[in-house]
VODREN-423869 format. One record per residue: residue number from 1; x negated, y negated, z negated of N, C-alpha, C in turn; residue in one letter. Coordinates in nm, 4 decimals, decimal comma. Each point is the difference from the previous one (the first is absolute). Layout:
residues N
nr:NUM nc1:X nc2:Y nc3:Z cac1:X cac2:Y cac3:Z cc1:X cc2:Y cc3:Z rest:A .
...
end
This chain:
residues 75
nr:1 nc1:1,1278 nc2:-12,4124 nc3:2,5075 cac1:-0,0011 cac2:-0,0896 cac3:-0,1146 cc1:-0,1445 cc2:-0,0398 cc3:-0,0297 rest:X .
nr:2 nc1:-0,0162 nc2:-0,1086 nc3:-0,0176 cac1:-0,1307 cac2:-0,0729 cac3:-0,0010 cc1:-0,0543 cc2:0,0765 cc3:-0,1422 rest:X .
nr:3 nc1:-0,1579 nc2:-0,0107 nc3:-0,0058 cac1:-0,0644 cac2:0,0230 cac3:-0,1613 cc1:0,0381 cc2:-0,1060 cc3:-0,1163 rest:X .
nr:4 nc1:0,0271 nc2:0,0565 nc3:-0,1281 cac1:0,0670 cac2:-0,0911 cac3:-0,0860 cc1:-0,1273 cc2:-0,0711 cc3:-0,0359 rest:X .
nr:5 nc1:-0,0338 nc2:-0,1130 nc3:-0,0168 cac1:-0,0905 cac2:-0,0976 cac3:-0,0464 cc1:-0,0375 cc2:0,0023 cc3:-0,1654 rest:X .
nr:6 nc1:-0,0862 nc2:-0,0423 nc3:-0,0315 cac1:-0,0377 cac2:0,0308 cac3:-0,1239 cc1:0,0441 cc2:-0,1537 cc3:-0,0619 rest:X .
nr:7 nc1:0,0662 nc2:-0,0140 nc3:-0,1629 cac1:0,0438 cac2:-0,0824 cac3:0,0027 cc1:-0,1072 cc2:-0,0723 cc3:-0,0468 rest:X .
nr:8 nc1:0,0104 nc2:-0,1352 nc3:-0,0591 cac1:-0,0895 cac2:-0,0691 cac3:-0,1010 cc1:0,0345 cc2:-0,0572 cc3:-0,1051 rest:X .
nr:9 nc1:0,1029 nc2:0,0678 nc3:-0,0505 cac1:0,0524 cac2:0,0129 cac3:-0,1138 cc1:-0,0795 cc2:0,0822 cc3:-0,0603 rest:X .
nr:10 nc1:-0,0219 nc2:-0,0035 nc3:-0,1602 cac1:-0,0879 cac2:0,0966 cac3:-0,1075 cc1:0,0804 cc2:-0,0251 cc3:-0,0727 rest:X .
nr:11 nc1:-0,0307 nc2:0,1084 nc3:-0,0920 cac1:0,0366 cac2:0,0163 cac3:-0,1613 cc1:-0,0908 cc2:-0,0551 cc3:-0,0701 rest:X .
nr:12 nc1:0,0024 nc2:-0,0384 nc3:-0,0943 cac1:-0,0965 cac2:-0,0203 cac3:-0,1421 cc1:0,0567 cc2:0,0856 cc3:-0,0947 rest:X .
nr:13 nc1:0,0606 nc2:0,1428 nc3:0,0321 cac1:0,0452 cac2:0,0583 cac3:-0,0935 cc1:-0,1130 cc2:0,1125 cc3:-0,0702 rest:X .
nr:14 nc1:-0,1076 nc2:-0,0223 nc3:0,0440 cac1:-0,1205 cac2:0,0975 cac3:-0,0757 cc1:-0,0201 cc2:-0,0662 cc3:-0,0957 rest:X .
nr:15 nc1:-0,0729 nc2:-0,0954 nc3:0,0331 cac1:-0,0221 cac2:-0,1094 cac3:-0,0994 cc1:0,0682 cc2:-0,0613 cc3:-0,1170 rest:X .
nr:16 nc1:0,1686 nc2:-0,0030 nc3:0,0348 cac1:0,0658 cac2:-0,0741 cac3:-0,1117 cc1:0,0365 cc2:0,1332 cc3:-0,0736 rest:X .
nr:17 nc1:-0,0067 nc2:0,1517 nc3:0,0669 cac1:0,0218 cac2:0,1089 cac3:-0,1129 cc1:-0,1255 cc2:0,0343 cc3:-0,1058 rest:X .
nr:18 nc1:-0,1410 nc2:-0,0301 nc3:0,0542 cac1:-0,1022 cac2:-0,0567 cac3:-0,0689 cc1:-0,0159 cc2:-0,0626 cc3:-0,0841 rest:X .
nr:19 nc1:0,0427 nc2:-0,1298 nc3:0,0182 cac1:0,0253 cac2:-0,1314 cac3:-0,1080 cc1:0,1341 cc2:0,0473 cc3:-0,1043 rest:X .
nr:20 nc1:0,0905 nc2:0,0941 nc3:0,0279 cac1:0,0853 cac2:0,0012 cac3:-0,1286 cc1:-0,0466 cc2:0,1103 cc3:-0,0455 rest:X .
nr:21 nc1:-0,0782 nc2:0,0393 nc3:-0,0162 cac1:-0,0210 cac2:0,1842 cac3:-0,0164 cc1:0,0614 cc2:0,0685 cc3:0,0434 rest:X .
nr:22 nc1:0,0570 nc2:0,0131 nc3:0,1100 cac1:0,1636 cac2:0,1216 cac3:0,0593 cc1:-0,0781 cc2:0,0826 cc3:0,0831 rest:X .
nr:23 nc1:0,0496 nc2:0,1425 nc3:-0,0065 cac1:-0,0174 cac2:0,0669 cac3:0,1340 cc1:0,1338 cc2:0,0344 cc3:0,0831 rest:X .
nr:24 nc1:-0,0563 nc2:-0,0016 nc3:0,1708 cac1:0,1070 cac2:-0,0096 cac3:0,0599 cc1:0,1189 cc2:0,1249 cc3:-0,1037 rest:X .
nr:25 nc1:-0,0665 nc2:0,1015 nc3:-0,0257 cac1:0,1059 cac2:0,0825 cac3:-0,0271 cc1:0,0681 cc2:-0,0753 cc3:-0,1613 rest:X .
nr:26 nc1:-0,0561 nc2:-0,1011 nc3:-0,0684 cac1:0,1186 cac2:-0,0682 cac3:-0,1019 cc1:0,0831 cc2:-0,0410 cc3:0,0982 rest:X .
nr:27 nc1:-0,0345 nc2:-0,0969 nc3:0,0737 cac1:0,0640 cac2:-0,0890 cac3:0,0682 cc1:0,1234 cc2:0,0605 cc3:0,0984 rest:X .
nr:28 nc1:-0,0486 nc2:0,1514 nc3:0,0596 cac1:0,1174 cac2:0,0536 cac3:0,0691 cc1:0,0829 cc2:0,0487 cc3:-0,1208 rest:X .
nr:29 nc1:0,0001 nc2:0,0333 nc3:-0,1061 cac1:0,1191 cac2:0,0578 cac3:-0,0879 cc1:0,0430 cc2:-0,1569 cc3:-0,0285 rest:X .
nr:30 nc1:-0,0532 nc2:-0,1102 nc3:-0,0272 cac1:0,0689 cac2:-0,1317 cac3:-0,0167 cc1:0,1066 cc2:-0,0528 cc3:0,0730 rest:X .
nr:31 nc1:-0,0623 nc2:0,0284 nc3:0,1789 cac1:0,0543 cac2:-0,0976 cac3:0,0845 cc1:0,1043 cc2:0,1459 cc3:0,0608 rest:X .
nr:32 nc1:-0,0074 nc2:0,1129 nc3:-0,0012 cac1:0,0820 cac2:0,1061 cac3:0,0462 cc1:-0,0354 cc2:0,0114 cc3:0,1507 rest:X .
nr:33 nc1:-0,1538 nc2:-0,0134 nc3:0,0210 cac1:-0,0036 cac2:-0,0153 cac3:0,1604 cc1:-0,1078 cc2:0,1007 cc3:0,0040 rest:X .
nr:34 nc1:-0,0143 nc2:0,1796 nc3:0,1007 cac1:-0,1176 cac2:0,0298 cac3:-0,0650 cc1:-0,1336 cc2:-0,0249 cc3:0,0080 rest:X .
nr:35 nc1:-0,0830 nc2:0,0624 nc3:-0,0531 cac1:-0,1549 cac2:-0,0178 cac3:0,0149 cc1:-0,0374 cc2:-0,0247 cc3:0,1238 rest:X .
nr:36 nc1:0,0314 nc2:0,1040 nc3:0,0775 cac1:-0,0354 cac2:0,0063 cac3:0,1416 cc1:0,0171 cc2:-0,1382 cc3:0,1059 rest:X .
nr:37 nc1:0,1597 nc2:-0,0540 nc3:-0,0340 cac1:-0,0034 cac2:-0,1036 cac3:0,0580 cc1:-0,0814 cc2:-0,1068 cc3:-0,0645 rest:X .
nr:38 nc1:0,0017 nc2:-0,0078 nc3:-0,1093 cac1:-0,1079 cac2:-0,1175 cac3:-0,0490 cc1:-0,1291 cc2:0,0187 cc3:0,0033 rest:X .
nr:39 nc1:-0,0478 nc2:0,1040 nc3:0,0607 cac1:-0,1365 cac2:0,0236 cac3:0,0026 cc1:0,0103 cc2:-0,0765 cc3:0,2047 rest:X .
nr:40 nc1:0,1065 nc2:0,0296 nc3:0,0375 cac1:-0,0219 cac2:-0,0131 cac3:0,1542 cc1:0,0041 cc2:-0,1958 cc3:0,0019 rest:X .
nr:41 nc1:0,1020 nc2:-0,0667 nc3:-0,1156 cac1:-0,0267 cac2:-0,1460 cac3:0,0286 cc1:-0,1088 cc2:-0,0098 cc3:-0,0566 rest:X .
nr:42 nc1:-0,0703 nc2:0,0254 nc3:-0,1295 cac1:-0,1265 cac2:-0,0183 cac3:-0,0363 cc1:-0,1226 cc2:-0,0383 cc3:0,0881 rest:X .
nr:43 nc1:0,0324 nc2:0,1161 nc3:0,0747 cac1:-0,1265 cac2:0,0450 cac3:0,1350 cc1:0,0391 cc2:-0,0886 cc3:0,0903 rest:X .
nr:44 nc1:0,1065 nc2:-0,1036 nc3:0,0203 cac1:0,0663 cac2:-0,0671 cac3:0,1369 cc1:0,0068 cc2:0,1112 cc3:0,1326 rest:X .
nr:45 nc1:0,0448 nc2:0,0926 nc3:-0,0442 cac1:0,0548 cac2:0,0766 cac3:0,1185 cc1:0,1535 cc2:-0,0126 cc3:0,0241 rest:X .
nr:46 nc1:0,1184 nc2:-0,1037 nc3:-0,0609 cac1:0,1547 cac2:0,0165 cac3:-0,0478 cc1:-0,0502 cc2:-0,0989 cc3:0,1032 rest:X .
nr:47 nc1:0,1430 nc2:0,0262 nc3:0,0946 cac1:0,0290 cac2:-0,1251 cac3:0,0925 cc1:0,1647 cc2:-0,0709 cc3:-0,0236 rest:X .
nr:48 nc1:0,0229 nc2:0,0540 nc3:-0,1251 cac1:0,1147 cac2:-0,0872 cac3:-0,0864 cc1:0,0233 cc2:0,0299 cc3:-0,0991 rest:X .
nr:49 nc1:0,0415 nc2:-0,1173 nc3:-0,1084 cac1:0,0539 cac2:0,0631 cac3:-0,1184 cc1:0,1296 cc2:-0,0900 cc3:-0,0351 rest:X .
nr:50 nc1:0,0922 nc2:0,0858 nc3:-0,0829 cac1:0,0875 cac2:-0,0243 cac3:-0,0165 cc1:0,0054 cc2:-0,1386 cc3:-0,0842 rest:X .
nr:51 nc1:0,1482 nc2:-0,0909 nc3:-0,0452 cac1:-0,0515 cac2:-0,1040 cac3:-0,0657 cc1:0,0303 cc2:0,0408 cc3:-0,1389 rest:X .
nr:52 nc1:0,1254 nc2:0,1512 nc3:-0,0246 cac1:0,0007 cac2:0,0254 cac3:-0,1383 cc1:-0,1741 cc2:0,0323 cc3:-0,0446 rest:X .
nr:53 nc1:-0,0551 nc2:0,0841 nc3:0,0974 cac1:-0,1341 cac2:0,0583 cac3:-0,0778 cc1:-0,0803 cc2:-0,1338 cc3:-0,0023 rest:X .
nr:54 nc1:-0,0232 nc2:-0,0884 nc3:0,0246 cac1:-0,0829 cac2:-0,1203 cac3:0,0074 cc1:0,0551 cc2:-0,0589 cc3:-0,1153 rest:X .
nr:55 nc1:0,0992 nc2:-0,0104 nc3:-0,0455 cac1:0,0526 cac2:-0,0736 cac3:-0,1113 cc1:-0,0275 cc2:0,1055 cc3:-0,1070 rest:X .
nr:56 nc1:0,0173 nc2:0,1582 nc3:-0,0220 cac1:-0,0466 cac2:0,0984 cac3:-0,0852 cc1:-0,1416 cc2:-0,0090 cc3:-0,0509 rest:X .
nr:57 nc1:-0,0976 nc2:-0,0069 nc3:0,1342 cac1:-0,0791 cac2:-0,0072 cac3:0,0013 cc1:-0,0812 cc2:-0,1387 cc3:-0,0902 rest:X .
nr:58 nc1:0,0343 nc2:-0,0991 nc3:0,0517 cac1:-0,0151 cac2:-0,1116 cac3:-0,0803 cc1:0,0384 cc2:-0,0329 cc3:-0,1337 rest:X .
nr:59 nc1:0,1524 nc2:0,0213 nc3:-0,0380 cac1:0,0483 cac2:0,0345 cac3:-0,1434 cc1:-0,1271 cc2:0,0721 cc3:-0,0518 rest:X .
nr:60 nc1:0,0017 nc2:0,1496 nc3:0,0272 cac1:-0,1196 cac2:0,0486 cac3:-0,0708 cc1:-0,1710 cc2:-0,0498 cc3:-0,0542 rest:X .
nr:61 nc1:-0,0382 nc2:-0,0689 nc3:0,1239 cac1:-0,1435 cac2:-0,0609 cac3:-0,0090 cc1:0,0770 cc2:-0,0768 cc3:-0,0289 rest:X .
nr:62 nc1:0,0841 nc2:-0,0933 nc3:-0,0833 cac1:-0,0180 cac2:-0,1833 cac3:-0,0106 cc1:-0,0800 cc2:-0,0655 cc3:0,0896 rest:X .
nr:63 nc1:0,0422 nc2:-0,0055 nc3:0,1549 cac1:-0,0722 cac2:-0,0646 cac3:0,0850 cc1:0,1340 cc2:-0,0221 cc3:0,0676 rest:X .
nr:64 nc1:-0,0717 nc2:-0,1013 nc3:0,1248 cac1:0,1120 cac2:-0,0352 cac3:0,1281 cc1:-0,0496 cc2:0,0495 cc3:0,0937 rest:X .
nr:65 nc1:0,1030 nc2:0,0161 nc3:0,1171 cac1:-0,0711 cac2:0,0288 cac3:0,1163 cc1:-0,0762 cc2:-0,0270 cc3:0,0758 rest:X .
nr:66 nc1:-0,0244 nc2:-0,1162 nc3:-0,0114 cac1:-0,1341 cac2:-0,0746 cac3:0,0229 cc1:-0,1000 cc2:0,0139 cc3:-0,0429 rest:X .
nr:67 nc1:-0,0011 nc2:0,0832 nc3:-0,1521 cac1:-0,1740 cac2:0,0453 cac3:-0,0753 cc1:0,0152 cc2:0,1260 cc3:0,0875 rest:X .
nr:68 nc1:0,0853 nc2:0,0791 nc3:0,0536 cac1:-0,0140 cac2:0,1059 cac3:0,0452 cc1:0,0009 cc2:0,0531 cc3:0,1012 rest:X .
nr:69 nc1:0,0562 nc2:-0,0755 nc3:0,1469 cac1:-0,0250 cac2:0,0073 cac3:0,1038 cc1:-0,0769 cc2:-0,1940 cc3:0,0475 rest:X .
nr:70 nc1:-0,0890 nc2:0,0771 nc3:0,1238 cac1:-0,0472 cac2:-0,1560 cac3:0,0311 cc1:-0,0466 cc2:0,0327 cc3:0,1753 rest:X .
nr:71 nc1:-0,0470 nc2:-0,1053 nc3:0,0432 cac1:-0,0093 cac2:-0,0111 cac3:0,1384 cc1:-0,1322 cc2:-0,0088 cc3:0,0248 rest:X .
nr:72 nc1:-0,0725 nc2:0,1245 nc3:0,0729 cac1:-0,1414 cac2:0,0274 cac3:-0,0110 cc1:-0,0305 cc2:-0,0054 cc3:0,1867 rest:X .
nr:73 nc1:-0,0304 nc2:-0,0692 nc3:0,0759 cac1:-0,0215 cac2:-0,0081 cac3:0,1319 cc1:-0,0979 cc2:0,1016 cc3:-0,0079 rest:X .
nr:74 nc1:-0,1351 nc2:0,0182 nc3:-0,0291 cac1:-0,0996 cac2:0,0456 cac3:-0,0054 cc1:0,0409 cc2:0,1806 cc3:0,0611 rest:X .
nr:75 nc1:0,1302 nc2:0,0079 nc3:-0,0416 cac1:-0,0090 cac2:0,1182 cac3:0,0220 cc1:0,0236 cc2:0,0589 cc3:0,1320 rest:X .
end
């Protein structure tokens, strides 16, 4: 099996938990997803996420998925 590629997809989820005052750990008792995993999309180490948690996730920050994932070549 070939090496999995790194994606170039990011989060902006440091940042928009920044801008509302949240820490991941509000945000995991909010969205019911735990710390750990939201510390792993935070970091862009998740090579998927679900679309309930993307919609949890978003409900919570008042954002779309578009303030929160984006397309970073660079990486």
């Amino acid at each position: 099996m070939p090496p999995e590629e790194e994606s170039e997809i990011v989060t902006a989820l440091g940042e928009l938990l920044e801008t509302r005052g949240m820490t991941l750990v509000e945000l995991s008792e909010i969205v019911g997803v735990s710390v750990v995993n939201l510390s792993i999309l935070k970091n862009n180490r998740a090579r998927a996420i679900r679309f309930s948690t993307l919609t949890a996730i978003c409900r919570a920050l008042d954002c779309t998925p578009g303030d929160l994932l984006r397309l970073d070549p660079e990486t």
